[in-house]
Wavefront OBJ file of the C-alpha trace (Angstrom):
o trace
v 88.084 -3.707 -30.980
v 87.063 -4.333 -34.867
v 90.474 -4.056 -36.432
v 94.084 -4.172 -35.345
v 95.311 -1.204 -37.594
v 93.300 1.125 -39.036
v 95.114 3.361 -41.778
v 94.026 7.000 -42.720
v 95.517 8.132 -46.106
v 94.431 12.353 -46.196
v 93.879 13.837 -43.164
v 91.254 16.124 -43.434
v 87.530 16.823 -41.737
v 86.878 13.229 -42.822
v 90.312 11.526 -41.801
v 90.254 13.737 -38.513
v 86.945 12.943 -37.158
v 87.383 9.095 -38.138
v 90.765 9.458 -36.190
v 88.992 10.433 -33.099
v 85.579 8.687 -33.266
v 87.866 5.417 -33.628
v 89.909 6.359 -30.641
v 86.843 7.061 -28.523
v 85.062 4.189 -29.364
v 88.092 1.795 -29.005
v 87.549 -0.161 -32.361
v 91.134 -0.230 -33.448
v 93.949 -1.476 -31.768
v 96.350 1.399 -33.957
v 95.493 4.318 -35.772
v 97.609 5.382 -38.616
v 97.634 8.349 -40.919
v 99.304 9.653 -43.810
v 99.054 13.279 -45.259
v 101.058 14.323 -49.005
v 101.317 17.634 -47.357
v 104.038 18.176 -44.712
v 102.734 20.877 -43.058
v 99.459 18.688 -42.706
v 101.517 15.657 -41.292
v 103.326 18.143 -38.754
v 100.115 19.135 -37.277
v 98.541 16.059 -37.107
v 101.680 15.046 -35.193
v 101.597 17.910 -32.558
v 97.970 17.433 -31.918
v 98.138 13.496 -31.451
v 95.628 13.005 -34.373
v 96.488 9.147 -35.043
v 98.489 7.209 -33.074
v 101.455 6.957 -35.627
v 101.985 9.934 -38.560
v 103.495 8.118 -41.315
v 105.914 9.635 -43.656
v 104.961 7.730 -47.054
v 101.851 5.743 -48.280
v 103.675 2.048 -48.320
v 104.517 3.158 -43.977
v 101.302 3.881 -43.385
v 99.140 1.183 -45.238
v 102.084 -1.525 -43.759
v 99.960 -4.339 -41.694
v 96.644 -2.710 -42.094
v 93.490 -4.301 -41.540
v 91.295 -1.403 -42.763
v 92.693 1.197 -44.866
v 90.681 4.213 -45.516
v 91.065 6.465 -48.675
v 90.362 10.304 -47.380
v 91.351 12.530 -50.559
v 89.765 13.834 -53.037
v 88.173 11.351 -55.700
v 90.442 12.830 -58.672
v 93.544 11.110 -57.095
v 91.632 7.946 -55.568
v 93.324 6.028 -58.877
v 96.910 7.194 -58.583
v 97.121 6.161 -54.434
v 95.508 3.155 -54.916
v 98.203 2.310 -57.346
v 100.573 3.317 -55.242
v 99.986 1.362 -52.268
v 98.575 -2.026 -53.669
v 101.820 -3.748 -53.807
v 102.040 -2.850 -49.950
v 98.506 -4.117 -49.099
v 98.298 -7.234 -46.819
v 96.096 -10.631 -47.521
v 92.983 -10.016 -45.669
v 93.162 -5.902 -45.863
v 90.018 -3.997 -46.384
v 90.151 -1.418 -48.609
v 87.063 1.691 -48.323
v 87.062 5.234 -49.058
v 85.052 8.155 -48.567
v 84.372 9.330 -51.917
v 81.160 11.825 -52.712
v 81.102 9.985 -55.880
v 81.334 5.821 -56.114
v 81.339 5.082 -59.865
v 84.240 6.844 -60.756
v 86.210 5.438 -57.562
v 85.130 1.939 -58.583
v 86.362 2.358 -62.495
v 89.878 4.207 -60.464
v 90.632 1.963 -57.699
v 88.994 -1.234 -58.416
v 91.718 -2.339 -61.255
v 94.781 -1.780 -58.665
v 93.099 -3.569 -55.756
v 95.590 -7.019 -55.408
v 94.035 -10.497 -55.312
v 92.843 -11.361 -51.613
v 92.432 -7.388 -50.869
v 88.417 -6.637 -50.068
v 87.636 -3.042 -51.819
v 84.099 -2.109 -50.614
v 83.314 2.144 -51.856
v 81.593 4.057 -48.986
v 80.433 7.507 -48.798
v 79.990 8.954 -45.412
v 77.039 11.354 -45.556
v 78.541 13.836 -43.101
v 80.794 17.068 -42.904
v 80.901 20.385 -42.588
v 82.233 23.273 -44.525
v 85.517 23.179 -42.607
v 88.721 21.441 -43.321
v 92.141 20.320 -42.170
v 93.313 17.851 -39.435
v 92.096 20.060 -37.047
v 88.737 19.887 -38.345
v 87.551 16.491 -37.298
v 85.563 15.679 -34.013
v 84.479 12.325 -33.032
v 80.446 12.854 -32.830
v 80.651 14.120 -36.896
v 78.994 10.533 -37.746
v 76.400 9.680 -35.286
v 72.812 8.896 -36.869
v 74.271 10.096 -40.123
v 74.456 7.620 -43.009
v 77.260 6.152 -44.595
v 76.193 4.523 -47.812
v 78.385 1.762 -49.159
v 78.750 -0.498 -52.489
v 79.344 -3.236 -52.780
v 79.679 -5.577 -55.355
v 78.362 -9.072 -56.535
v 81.733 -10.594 -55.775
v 82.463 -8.572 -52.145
v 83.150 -11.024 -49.020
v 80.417 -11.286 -47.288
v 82.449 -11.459 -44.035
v 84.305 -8.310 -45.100
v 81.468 -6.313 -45.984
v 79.858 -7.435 -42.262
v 83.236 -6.430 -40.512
v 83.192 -3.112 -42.535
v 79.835 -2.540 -41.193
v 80.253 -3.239 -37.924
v 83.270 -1.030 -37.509
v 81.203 1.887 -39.019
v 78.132 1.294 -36.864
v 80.588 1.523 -33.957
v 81.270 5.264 -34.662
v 77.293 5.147 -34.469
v 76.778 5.594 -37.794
v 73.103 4.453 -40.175
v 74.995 2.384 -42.988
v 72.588 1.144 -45.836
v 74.261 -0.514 -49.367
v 73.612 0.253 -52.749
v 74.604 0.002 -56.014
v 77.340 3.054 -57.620
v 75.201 3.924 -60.131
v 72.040 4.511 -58.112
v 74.347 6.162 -55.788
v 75.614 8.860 -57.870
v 71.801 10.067 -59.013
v 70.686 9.967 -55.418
v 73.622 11.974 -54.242
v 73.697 14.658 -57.929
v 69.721 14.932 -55.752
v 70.683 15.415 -51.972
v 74.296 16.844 -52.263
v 75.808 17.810 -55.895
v 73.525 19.836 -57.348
v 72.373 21.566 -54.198
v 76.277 22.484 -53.459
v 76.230 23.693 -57.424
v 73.328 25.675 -56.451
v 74.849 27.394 -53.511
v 78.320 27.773 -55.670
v 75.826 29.870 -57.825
v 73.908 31.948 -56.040
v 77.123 33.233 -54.201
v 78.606 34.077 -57.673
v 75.592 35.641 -59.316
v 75.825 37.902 -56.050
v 79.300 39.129 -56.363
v 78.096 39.457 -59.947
v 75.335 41.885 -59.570
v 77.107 45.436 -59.693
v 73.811 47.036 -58.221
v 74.743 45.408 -54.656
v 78.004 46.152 -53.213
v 79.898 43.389 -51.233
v 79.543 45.214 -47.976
v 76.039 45.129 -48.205
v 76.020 41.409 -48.768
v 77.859 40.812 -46.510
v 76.439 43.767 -43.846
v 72.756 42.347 -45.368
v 72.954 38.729 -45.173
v 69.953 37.051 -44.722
v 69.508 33.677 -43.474
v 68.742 31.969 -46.875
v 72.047 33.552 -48.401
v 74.255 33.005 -45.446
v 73.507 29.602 -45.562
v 74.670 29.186 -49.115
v 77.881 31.087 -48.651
v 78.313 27.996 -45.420
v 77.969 25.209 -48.365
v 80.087 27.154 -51.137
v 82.713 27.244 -48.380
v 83.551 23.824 -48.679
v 86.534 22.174 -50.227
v 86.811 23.627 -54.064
v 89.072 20.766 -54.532
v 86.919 18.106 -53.621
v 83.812 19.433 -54.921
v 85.456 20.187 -58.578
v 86.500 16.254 -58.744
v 82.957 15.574 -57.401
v 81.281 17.861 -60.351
v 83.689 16.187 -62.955
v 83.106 13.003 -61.809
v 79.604 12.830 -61.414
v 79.207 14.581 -64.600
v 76.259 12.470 -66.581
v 73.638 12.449 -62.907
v 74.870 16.382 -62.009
v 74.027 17.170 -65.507
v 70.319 15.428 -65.859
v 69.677 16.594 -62.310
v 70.188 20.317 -63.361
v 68.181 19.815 -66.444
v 65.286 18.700 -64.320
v 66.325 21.768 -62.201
v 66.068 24.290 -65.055
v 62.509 22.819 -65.653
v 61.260 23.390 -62.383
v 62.918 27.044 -62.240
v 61.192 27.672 -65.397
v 57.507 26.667 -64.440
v 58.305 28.873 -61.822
v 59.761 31.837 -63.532
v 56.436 31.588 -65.190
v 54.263 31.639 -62.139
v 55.619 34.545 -60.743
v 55.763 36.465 -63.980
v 51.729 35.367 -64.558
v 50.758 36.024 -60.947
v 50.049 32.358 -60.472
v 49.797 32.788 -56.516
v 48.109 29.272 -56.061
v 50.528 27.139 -57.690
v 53.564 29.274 -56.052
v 51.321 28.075 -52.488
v 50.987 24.576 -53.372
v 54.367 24.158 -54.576
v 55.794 25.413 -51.296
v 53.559 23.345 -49.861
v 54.626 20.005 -50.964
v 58.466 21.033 -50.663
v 57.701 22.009 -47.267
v 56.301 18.023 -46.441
v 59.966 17.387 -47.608
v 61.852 19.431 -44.822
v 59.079 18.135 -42.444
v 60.374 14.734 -43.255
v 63.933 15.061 -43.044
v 63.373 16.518 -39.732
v 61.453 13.581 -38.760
v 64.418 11.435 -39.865
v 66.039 12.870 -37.455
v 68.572 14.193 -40.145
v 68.147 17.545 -38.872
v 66.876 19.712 -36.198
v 63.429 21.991 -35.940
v 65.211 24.414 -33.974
v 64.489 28.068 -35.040
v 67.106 29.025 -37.038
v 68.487 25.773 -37.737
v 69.477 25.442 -34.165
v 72.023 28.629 -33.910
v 71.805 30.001 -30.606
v 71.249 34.244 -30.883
v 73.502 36.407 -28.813
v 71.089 39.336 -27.349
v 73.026 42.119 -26.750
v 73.560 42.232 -23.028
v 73.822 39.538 -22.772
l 1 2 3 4 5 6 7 8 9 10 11 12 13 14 15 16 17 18 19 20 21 22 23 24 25 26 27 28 29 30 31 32 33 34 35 36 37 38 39 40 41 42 43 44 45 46 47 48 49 50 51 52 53 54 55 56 57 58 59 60 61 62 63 64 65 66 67 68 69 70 71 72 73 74 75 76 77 78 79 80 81 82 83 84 85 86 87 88 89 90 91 92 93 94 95 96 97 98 99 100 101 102 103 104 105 106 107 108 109 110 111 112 113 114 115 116 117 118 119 120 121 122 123 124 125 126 127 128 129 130 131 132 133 134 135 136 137 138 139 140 141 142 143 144 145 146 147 148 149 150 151 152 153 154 155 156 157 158 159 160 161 162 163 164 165 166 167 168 169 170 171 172 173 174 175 176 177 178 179 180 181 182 183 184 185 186 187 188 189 190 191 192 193 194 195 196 197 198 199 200 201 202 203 204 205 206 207 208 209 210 211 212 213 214 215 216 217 218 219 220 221 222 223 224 225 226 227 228 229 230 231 232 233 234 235 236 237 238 239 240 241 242 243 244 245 246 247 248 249 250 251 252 253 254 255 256 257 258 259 260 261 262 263 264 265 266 267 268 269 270 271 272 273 274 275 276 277 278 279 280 281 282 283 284 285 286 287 288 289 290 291 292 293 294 295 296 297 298 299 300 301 302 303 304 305 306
């Protein structure tokens, strides 16, 4: 056991799994959560989520060792606010933020004297959300990136990581700024992307939406997975993240252009080697172990018959 109390403010995919990959690892003597939305809190309750569903932000945060932001970053500023004045000596304060610059500039200003705030980004999820959502494996070998700064306890930011290597996650530190362009690389733009090509499709008055749907292929069914995610969290992610997302999806329209222009020319070598190299790239994250090889990313086909 890491911590006496761990509390959970949002309980969504994040919250949830957390909840249950703490419980089943036995790192917390107390698990406590806090939702804004009843209905949220009422499930959470029936299900056993967390071991106590708290009915305001100063209940839940109340003797906390390690209290866990889980909402969406736009709102990171006003809850932090809130509950500072109910923080112990000693706390630890994280989140879970796609986006750590913002959070620091929101949070860090409301974080009392003798209160450790250390950012971290889990880099795990799925498209689903809700406090039924979570499941206690949503962590292991994935990596959960924090940031620290120059003045963080260095006893704090070692307990931190210790807890989070005890759900079996990779963590690794970096600074917010470097996080933000890495993450506009691996996760912002490619979700902008996806947001995208699912619009430009119920755009295009040629193609009716039973045949995309009836049509699917795997390459669009996979985008319409990642444009199912939260459009809450993703806006504050895109508004937040605004000056990486934006230079990333300049560099984008570059590369779609030189494209554009090979196809349009008949350029059928540089298409090849350009396929080539971006190929190497899913070869590596595969060898990562950051995905699987499995045909079909791993679905299992029903035959009929079977």
């Amino acid at each position: 056991m890491i911590f006496g109390k761990v509390a959970l403010i949002g309980m969504g995919l994040i919250a949830s799994s957390l909840a249950h990959a703490t419980k089943w690892k036995g790192l917390a003597g107390e698990v406590a959560g806090y939702d804004r939305d009843p209905e949220v809190r009422r499930i959470a309750a029936e299900i056993g989520l967390v071991d106590t569903v708290c009915d305001s932000l100063s209940d839940v945060v109340r003797d906390a060792d390690l209290v866990m932001l889980c909402v969406p970053v736009g709102v990171m500023g006003a809850v932090a606010a809130e509950i500072a004045p109910h923080l112990k000596q000693g706390a630890i304060l994280s989140d879970t933020g796609s986006v750590k610059q913002a959070v620091v500039e929101a949070v860090a200003p409301h974080v009392p004297q003798g209160v450790h705030f250390i950012p971290g980004h889990p880099l795990a999820g799925t498209e689903q959300s809700g406090p039924r959502s979570g499941f206690a494996t949503l962590f292991v070998n994935r990596w959960w990136l924090l940031t620290p700064s120059e003045t963080t306890d260095p006893q704090a930011l070692a307990k931190l990581r210790a807890y989070l290597e005890g759900l079996e996650a990779n963590v690794d530190t970096m600074d917010a700024p470097h996080h933000d362009i890495t993450l506009a690389v691996t996760s912002h733009c490619p979700h902008l992307i996806a947001y995208t090509m699912v619009g430009v499709a119920d755009h295009v008055r040629r193609v009716s939406h039973q045949e995309i749907i009836k049509y699917s292929a795997s390459g669009f069914r996979d985008f319409t997975r990642i444009a199912a995610s939260d459009p809450t969290m993703w806006r504050d992610v895109f508004l937040t993240n605004k000056e990486a997302t934006l230079d990333i999806l300049g560099r984008f329209a570059e590369e779609l252009f030189v494209l554009q222009r090979a196809i349009r020319t008949g350029d059928g070598e540089m298409l090849h080697d350009y396929f080539t190299r971006t190929r190497a790239i899913r070869r590596g994250i595969i060898d990562a172990g950051q995905d699987t090889d499995a045909p079909d990313f791993g679905r299992v086909s029903k035959q009929a018959g079977e």
